[in-house]
Structure formats: structure tokens, C-alpha cells
PASETOR-670851 format. One record per residue (C-alpha): residue in three letters; x, y, z. Coordinates in steps of 0.001 Angstrom, whole numbers, plus 524288, in hexadecimal, padded with zeros to 5 digits. Example, Ala and Ser with C-alpha at 12.3 -4.5 7.8 and 13.67 -1.06 7.14 Angstrom:
2
ALA8300C7EE6C81E78SER835667FBDC81BE4
This chain:
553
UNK6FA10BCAF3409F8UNK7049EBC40C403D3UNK70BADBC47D41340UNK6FFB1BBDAA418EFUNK700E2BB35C40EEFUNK70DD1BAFAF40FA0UNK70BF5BAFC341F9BUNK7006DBA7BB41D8FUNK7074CB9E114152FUNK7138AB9E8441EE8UNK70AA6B9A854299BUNK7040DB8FBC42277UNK71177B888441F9DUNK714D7B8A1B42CA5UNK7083CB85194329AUNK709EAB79A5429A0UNK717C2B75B242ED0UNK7130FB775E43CC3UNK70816B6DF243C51UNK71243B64D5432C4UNK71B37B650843F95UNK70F2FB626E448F9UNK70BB7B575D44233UNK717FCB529F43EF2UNK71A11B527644CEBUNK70CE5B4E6045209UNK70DB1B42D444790UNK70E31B34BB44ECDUNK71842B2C5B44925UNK710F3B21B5443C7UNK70541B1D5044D90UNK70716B11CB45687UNK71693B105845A80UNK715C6B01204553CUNK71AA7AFF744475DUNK71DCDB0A644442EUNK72B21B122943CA6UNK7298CB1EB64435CUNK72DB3B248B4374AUNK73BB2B1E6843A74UNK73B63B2754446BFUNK74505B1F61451DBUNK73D3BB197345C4EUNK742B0B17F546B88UNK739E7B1353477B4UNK73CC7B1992482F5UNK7376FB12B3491A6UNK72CF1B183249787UNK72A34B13454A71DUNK71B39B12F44ACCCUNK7137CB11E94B79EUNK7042AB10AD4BC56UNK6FF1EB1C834C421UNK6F23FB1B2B4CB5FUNK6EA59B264D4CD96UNK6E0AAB21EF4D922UNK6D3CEB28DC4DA29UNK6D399B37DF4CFF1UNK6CC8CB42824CDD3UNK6C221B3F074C48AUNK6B828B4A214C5DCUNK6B41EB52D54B8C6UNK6B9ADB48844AD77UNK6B495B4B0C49FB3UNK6AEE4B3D6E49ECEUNK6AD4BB32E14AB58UNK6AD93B25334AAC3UNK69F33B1DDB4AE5AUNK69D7EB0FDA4B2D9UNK6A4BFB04014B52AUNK6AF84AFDA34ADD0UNK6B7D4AF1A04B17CUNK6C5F1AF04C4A99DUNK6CC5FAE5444AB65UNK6DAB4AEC684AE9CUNK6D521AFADC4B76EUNK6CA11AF34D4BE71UNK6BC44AF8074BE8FUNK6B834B06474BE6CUNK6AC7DB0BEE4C43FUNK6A92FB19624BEB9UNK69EE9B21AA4C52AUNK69D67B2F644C3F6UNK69887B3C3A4CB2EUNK6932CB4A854C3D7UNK68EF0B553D4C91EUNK6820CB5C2A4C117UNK67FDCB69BE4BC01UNK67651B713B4B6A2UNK67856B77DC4A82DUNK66B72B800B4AD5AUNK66823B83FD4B9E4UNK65B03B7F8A4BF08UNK653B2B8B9D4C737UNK64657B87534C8BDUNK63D3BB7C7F4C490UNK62EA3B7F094C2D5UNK623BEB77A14C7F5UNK61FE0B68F24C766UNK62D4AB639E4C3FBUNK62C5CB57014BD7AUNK637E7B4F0C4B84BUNK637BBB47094AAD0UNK644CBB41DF4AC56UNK652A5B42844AFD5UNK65CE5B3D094A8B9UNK66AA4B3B564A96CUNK6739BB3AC449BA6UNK68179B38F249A7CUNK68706B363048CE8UNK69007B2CBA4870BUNK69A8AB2AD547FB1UNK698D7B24184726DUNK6A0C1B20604687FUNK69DAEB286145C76UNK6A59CB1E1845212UNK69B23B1525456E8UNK68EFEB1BA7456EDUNK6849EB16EE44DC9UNK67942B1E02447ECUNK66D05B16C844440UNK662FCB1A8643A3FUNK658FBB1FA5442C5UNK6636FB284544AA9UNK665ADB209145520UNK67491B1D7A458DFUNK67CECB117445D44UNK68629B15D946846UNK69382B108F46C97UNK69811B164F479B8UNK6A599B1AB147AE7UNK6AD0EB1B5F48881UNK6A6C7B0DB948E45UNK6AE40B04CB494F3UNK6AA67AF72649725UNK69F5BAEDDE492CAUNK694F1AF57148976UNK687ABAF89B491C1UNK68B68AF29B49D58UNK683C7AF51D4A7ABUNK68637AFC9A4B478UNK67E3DB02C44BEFBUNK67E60B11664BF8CUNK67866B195C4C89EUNK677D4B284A4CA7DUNK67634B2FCB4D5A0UNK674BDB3D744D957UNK68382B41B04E11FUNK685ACB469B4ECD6UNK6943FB4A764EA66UNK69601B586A4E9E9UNK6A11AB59F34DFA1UNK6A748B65604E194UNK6AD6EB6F344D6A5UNK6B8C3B73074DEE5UNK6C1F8B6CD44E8A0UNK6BF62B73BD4F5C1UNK6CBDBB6D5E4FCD5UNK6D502B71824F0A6UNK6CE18B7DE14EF3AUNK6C324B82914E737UNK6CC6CB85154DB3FUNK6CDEEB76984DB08UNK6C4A9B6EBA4D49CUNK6BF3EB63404DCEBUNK6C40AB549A4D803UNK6BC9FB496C4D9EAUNK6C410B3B744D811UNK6C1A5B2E044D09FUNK6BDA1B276F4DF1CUNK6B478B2E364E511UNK6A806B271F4E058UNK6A651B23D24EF2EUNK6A340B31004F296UNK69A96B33B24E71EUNK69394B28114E8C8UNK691C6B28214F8FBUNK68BC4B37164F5E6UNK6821FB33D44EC0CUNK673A5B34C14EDE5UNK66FECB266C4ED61UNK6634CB28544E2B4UNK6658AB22054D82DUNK663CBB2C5C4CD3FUNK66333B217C4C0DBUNK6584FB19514C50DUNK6521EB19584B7FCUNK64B3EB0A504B712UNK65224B0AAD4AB18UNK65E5AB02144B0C9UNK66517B062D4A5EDUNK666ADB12D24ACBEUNK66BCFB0CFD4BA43UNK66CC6AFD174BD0DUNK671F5AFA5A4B055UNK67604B07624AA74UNK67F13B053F49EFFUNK68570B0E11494F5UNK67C38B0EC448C9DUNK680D4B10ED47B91UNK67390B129347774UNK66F91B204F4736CUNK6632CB28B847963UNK656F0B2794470F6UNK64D50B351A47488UNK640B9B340C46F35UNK63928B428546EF6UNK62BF2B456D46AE5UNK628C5B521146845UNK61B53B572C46F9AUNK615ACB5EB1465BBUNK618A9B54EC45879UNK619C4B47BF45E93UNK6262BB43A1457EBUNK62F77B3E1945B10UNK63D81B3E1A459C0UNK649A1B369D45F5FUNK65785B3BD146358UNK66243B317846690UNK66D43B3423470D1UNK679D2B2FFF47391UNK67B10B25E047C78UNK67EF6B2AAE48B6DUNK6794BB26FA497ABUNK66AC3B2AAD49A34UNK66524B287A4A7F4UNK657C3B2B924ACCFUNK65ABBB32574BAA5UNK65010B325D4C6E6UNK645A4B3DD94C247UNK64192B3DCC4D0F9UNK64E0DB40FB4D59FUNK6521CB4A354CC16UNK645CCB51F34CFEEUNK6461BB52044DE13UNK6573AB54FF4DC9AUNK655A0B5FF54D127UNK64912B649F4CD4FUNK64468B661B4DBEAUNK6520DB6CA04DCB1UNK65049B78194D398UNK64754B81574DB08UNK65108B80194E6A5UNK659E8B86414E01DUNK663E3B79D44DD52UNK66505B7A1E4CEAEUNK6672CB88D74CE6EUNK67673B87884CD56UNK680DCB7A694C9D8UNK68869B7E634D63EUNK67A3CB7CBC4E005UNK67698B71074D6D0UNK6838FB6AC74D704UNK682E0B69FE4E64CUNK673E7B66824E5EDUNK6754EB5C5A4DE36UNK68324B55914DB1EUNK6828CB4EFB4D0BBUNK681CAB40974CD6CUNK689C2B33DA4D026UNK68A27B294A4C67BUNK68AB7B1B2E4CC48UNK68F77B0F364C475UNK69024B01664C982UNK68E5DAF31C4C382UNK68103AEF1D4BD30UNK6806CAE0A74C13DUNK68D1DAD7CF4BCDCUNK69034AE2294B204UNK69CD1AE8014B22FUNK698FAAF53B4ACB8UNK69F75AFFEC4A54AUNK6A3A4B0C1C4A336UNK6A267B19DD49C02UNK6A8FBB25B249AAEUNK69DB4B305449B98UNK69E13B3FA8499E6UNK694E5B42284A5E0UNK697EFB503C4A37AUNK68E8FB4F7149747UNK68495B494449EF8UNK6771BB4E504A57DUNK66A32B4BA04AC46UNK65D88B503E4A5B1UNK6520CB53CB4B0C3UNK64700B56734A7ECUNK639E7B5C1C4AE37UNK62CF6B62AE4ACC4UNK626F3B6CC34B637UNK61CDAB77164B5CBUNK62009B85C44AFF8UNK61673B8E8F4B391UNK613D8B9A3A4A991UNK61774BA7F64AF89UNK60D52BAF564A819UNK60259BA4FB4A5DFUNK6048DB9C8E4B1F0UNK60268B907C4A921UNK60B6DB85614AC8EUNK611ECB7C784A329UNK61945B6F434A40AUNK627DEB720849E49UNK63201B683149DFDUNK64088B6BCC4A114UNK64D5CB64C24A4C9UNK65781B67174AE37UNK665F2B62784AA6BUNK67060B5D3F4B23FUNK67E2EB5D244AC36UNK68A89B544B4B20FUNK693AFB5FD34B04FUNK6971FB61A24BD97UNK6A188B5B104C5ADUNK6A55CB4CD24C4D7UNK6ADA4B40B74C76CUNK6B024B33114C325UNK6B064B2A364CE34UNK6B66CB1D7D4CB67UNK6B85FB105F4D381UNK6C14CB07614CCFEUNK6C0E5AF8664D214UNK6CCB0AEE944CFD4UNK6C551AE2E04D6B2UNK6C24FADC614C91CUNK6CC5FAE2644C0D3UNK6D79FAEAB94C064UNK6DF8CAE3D14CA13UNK6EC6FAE7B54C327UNK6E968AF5C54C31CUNK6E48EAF74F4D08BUNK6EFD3AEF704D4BEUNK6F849AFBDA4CEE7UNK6FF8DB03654D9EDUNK6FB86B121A4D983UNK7086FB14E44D1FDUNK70F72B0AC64CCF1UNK71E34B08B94CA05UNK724CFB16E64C95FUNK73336B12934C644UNK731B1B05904BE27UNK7238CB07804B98FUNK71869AFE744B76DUNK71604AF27B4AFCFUNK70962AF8794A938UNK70277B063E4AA71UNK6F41BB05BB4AC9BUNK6EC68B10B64A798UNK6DF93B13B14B016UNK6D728B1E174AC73UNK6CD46B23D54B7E3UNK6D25EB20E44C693UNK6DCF4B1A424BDCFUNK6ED33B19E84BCD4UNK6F684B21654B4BDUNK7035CB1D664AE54UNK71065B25BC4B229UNK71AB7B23A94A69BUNK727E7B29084A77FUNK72E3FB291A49930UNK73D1DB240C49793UNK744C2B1B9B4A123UNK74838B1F704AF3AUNK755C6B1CB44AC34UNK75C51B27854B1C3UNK76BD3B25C24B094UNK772A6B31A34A8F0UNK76D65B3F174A4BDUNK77220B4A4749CA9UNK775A9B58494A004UNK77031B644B49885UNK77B37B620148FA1UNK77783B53BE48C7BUNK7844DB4F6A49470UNK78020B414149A78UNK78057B41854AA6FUNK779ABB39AA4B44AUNK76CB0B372E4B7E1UNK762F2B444C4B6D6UNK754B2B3E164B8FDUNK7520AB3C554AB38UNK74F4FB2EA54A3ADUNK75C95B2B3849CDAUNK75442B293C48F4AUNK74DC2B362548FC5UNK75B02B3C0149293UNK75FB6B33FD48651UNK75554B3A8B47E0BUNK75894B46F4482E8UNK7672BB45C348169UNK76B85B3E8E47494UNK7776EB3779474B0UNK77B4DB3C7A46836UNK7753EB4B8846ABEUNK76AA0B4894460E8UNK75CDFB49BC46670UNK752B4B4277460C0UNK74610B47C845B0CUNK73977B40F746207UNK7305BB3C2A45669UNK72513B35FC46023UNK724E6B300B46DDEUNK71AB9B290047341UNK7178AB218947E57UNK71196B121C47969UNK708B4B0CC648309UNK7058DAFD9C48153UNK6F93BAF8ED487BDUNK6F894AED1248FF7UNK6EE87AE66A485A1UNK6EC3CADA0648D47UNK6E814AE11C49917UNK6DFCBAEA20491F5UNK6D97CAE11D488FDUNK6CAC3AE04D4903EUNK6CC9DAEFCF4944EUNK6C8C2AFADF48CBDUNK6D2D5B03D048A16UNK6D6F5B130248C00UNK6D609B193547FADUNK6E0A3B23794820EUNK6EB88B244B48C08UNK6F2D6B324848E2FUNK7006DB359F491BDUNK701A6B42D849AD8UNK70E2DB48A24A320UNK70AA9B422C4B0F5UNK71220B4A214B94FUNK70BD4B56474B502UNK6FD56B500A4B17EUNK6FC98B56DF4A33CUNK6FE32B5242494E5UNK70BD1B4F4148D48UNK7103BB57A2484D3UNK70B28B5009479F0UNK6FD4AB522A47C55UNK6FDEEB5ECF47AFEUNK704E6B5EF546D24UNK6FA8CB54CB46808UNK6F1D8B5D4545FE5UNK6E93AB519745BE8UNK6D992B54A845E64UNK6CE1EB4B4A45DA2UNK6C214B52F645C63UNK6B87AB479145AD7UNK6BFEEB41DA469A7UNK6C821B4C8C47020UNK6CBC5B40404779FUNK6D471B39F246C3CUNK6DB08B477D46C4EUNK6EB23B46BB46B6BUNK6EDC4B3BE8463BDUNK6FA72B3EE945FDDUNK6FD07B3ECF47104UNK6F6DBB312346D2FUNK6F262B2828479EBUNK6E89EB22D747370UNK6E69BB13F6472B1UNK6EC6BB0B5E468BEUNK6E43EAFD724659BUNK6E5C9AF18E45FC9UNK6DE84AF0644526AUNK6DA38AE2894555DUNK6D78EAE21A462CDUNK6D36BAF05A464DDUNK6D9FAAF0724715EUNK6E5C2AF9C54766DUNK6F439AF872471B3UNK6FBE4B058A47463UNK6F9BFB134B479EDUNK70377B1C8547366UNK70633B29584796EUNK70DF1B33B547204UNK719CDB3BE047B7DUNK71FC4B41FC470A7UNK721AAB4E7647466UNK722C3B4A6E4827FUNK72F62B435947E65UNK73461B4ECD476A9UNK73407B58B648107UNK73A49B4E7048B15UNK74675B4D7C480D1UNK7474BB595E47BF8UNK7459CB611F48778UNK74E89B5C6E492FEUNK74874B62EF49D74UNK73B32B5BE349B28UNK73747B52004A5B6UNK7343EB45DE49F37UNK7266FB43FD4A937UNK71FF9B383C4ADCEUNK71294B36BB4A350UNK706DFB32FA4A9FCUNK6FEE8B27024A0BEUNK6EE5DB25EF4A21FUNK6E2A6B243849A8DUNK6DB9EB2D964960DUNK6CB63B31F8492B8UNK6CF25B3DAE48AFCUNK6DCB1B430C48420UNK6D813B51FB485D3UNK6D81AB5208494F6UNK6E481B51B849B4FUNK6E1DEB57B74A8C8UNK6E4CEB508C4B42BUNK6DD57B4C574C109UNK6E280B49B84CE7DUNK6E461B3DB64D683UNK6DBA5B3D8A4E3B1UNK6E75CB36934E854UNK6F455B3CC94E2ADUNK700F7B35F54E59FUNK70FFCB370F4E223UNK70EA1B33184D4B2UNK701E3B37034CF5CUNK6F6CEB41BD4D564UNK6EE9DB44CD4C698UNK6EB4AB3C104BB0BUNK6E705B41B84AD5BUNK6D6EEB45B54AF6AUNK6D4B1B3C374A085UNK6D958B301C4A787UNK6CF73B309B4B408UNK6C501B33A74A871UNK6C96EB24EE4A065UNK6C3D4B18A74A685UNK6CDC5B102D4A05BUNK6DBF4B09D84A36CUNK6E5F3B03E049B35UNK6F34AAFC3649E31UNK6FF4EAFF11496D9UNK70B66AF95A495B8UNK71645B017449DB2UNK725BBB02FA49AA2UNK728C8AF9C34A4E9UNK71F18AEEFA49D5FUNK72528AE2234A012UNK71A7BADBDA49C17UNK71BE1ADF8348CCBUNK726BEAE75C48AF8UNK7237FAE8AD47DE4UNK718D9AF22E482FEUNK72018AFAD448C4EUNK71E50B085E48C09UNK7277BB0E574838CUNK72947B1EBE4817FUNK72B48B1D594719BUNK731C0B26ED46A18UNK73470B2A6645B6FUNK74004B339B458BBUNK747F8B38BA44EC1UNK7569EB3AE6450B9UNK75F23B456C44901UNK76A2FB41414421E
């Protein structure tokens, strides 16, 4: 007994000096880099060289949320966001009784809200503010939805069937030549088509129950709500079932392929956009028909509903315009200045651009041997070399290091603005180091996940617009100093939907510099432009790679 104690208590004081060292390691220094003392840590900038990467038309199919609509920025152009889903059935549908009548068929998709925002009024009832909108508030677009004729396929039958089929940011051509011209939203509710606009307020449902009369209300989030062609829906499903072409998701799937959603200009508005989990959306055919008693051979009228999920396959297709806007961008060779670097890096989510940074100056004129005797040139920036070989044999001890990004404010004063940028090893497409030692968890947003990793933007408290991006390398930095066989990478720059996925999705077009971009920045409608280390333009803003050390004595 006495054994267990003591182990016990030996086990609590140790458990209590590892997380003391985990958080005395994990602790930022201070918050934002400007006046601060760092704890009287020493401070050196190091250069860090950039340049914008294009990515051309990428796979896009199966994101966890897809961009819908249309929104104009003043720096990327105007974005056109339409979308294709396959449908499947959570039931299978075998038979369908006689005189088939349908109610209704409706379509729901839900939105995003901001729950800070939401309001609750004394009867119940709620005030909505949508999150993840982008441009004027209810503008008006037309949307229309057909029935597809795209058969998207699970697997890739060139690559082989142990490849999954990809399906790219450009081919709305395709989807849209194949559709089957009916209009499926032609409600005369133009709400619903004409002038269709994301809509804040919620769903008021009021029941009345047939036995007691009364009657009660139930109030639901806001999300889209469209009243789809009953005729059609009959004729395409109901009439289906006895044939046979509801009895399995792999029959249905080819039967009937899903839907494509349309969005173009409502008049001289300019529209806007949404970021929409289609994957939690469905389409309600509710229906009566006759059941005829087995034993008594008395029929009776019975209502019943067939649902239609958007869990199957499907892909983003996005047409970006620079005829208005977006000049500079679009201007942007495919991959701009390798050796020098560019002016600015521009930040495009969807069929976007990456930045390529390379950390420490090229300057390439000595080297050291495995003894830390000086020689000639070995293929390794001189400062990096410096850090790893101390002049007077005495290495230093990395505090922080992070990478300061300064937003080009003028330019993105009228834009709205990525909320997080991430950092990831672009020659082999996965997360630094860092990321994986960040322990930090968000449970309310799984998004705002990592904040020690940081990324997130930084604003001004007056103007409420974007200052800095800070990115912490710490342990990135480390493991190039400390261990000399480490190859200091090129890091690949981008915006990003969602912190928690960091798989990668290919290029249709691959070439020598870039053939996959991180999956979370074809998900993020958005752009930014940052200063580079070659700013001339305020060299007050370049890119700098920061770091805090300690030095024995």
C-alpha cells in the first residue's frame, strides 16, 4: 500500500513538470511581435525570398463545404460558383402503391449563422445573422436547378479502379451542356428562382393537429428552401419505383444523376456568395396513395415521403472573370520570379495561386565541414550555416520564430478578407512540424484549432480591417539548426477554409514547379496581398523570418 502511494505521488510530480515544460515551451512570447521586450530574449531578422504560384484549373470534387454564387473583389476579379451533387437514398424505395399523388417536393440546404448574433424574441422566434457571405446583404441572383446528366463516377477507369475519379474547378461547361434543360425551381415565388437571395430569415411551420385542432408553431434556422416541380418529381421518381430504379444507390445513381445548381446575375445586381454544406442538404417528395388491407380488402389514404440526400459525389465548378476587376492578378505569370522573387504575393483561394517562400538568403559563398572547419561553397544559405556553426562554438537556444506577414491594406481596403492563412512543407504537400506539436483545440470551431501554429488574422481596432498574419516556425527553425542534415525546404503560403484538413489535391495541369495545392485553399473563396521580402514598395513591411533566442554564456 504504502509502495503504490509513494509511486502514485512520484508520478504526480512528474506529470506536473512535464506539462510545466510543455507549456513553458508552447508559451508565445508576448502576442503581436510590435512593442514588445520578449522577456529581454535577443531578436535577429533573417531574409526570407517569395514568389506567386498559380495553380490553373484543380480538383475540386468532394470538399466539406462549396462556395455558392457570385462575388466580385476588387483585386481576384469576379467569381462564379456553381455546383454539381449526386443524390442518394438513406432508404431504398421497392414499390409504391396505387393512385400516387404528390403534396410537395422541396429542396433544403442550411446555412451558416452566426451564433454571437443570434437573437431570441419573446414569442420564440429568432433574428439570424448569416456567417460565410460575401458581398452585398440579400442581393439578388438568378438560380436555377436542373436535373444532371453527368455521370460522376466513384473511380478513375483510366488510372485504375483503385483510384478515385477527380473532377476539376473548370468543368462547369460539361456539367452545364449535359443538363436536362427543365427548370426544376419554377416556384412563382421569384424568390425561389429570378431573384433568389440568401435569405437570414428563419422557417416558421405552423401544424394543426387533426384530432384537437391546435395549433402549434416550430421556428427553423434559416437555409435555403425551394419548392421543386411536383410533376416532374412524379413522372422521374415515383413512376420510377415499381421499375425497379430506387431499389439500390448504385441503379439510382445512374437513373438519375443528381442535380446542377445554376447562378447568374438578377438584373444590374452584382450578386453574392455563400459557403454551403450541400452534404447536409435534401429534397423532401411527400405523397399519398392507396393501401389496400390484406385481410379486409378496405383501402385507406396514407401519406409517406421519399428522401433524397446530397451525399453522393460532387464538385465546385468555378469561372473566374478579370474583365472588370482583377487586372493585376490575372496579369500574374503562372509562376512568378524564382531567383529574385516578387514584389507582392497574392493569396487566391479556389482556382487560385500559392506563395513559394524560401527562408534565409541565397547567398551561397563558404560552408563548413562536419568538423565546423569553414570551406567553400556547399549549397547551403551562408546565414543558416552561421546559425548552425557559431563563431565562438556557442550555439544559441531558439526562444520563438515566426514568420510576420504585413498585408497590403490599401489594396485590400473594399475586399473582405481571409480569416486564416497556413504555412505547410511545399515540396512534400504536408504540414510543418509545428502543427503537429500545437495541442490547442477549439471545440465550439474545430476551425480556430492550433492557435499557438497561429495564421490567424490580426486587425486594426479602429478600422476593423487587416494588419498582420503571424505564423509560428519554431520548431521548424530548431530542427534546421540543430540538426545539420535537415533540408531547409521551400514552404508553400495559401488561404485556408479549415485548419484540421491538410490533405492535398492535384493540379489538372501539373508543371515544373507546382502539380497539388492544399484541398482547404480550393474550399476558401477569398484572396489577400502581402507584402514580400523583396517589398520595395515599403520596406518597412518586408517579410522578415523573426527569431527570439537565448545565448549561453
Amino acid at each position: 500500500m504504502y509502495n503504490n502511494s509513494f509511486f502514485k505521488k512520484i508520478l504526480l510530480v512528474a506529470s506536473v513538470v512535464f506539462l510545466y515544460s510543455c507549456d513553458k515551451d508552447y508559451n508565445e512570447i508576448g502576442g503581436d511581435l510590435i512593442g514588445e521586450n520578449n522577456f529581454d530574449f535577443k531578436k535577429e531578422t533573417y531574409s526570407v525570398s517569395g514568389y506567386n504560384q498559380k495553380t490553373g484549373p484543380i480538383q475540386s470534387n468532394n470538399l466539406e463545404v462549396n462556395p455558392l454564387g457570385i462575388y466580385s473583389s476588387t483585386n481576384f476579379g469576379e467569381t462564379t460558383a456553381n455546383f454539381n451533387t449526386q443524390l442518394t437514398l438513406p432508404a431504398l424505395i421497392t414499390s409504391v402503391s396505387t393512385k400516387p399523388f404528390v403534396e410537395s417536393v422541396v429542396l433544403t440546404i442550411p446555412y451558416y449563422t452566426d451564433a454571437t448574433q443570434t437573437k431570441t424574441n419573446a414569442d420564440g422566434s429568432h433574428v439570424y445573422v448569416l456567417d460565410s457571405i460575401y458581398g452585398p446583404d440579400k442581393a439578388k441572383m438568378k438560380l436555377s436547378i436542373y436535373e444532371s446528366g453527368y455521370f460522376m463516377r466513384d473511380a478513375d477507369p483510366i488510372g485504375g479502379f483503385q483510384q478515385s475519379q477527380k473532377y476539376f474547378t473548370d468543368q462547369n461547361t460539361e456539367f452545364d451542356n449535359l443538363k436536362i434543360p427543365t427548370r426544376l425551381n419554377d416556384n412563382p415565388d421569384k424568390a425561389q428562382n429570378d431573384e433568389f437571395f440568401f435569405n437570414p430569415a428563419e422557417h416558421v411551420v405552423v401544424t394543426t393537429d387533426t384530432v384537437t385542432k391546435a395549433k402549434s408553431t416550430a421556428y427553423i434556422a434559416p437555409g435555403m428552401k425551394l419548392n421543386l416541380n411536383k410533376d416532374y418529381f412524379k413522372a422521374k421518381i415515383i413512376d420510377a419505383v415499381n421499375s425497379g430504379k430506387l431499389a439500390s444507390n448504385e441503379v439510382f445513381k445512374n437513373y438519375f444523376r443528381g442535380l446542377y445548381f445554376k447562378m447568374e446575375k438578377s438584373g444590374g445586381g452584382q450578386g453574392n456568395l455563400a459557403m454551403l454544406n450541400f452534404k447536409a442538404g435534401k429534397i423532401t417528395i411527400t405523397y399519398n396513395e392507396d393501401l389496400v388491407s390484406t385481410t379486409g380488402g378496405a383501402t385507406t389514404r396514407v401519406k409517406k415521403t421519399i428522401v433524397l440526400n446530397m451525399t453522393g459525389n460532387t464538385v465546385s465548378l468555378l469561372n473566374n472573370d478579370f474583365s472588370a476587376n482583377g487586372s493585376a492578378y490575372n496579369a500574374l505569370p503562372t509562376t512568378g520570379n524564382t531567383t529574385e522573387g516578387d514584389e507582392k504575393l497574392f493569396l487566391k483561394g479556389g482556382e487560385g495561386s500559392v506563395a513559394v517562400l524560401e527562408l534565409f538568403d541565397k547567398t551561397d559563398v563558404k560552408g563548413y565541414d562536419a568538423n565546423g572547419v569553414l570551406t567553400g561553397p556547399n549549397k547551403i544559405s551562408d546565414q543558416l550555416d552561421d546559425l548552425r556553426n557559431p563563431a565562438d562554438g556557442k550555439k544559441i537556444l531558439i526562444n520563438e520564430a515566426n514568420l510576420v506577414f504585413h498585408i497590403d491594406a490599401a489594396a485590400m481596403a473594399n475586399s473582405y478578407e481571409p480569416q486564416r492563412i497556413y504555412l505547410y512543407d511545399f515540396k512534400n504537400s504536408r504540414p510543418l512540424t509545428d502543427y503537429y506539436l500545437d495541442p490547442t483545440t477549439n471545440s465550439t470551431d474545430p476551425k480556430k484549432s492550433r492557435t499557438i501554429l497561429d495564421g490567424i488574422i490580426k486587425k486594426d481596432a479602429t478600422s476593423k480591417k487587416g494588419v498582420t498574419y503571424k505564423i509560428r516556425v519554431t520548431n521548424q527553425i530548431r530542427n534546421l539548426i540543430n540538426n545539420k542534415d535537415s533540408t531547409n525546404v521551400k514552404l508553400g503560403l495559401v488561404v485556408t477554409e479549415d485548419i484540421g484538413i491538410v490533405t492535398s489535391y492535384k493540379l489538372k495541369t501539373p508543371n515544373t514547379f507546382i502539380s497539388q495545392a492544399p484541398k482547404t485553399s480550393v474550399m476558401n473563396p477569398l484572396g489577400t496581398i502581402l507584402y514580400s521580402g523583396k517589398s520595395t514598395v515599403n520596406e518597412a513591411k518586408r517579410l522578415k523570418l523573426e527569431i527570439y533566442y537565448t545565448k549561453p554564456n
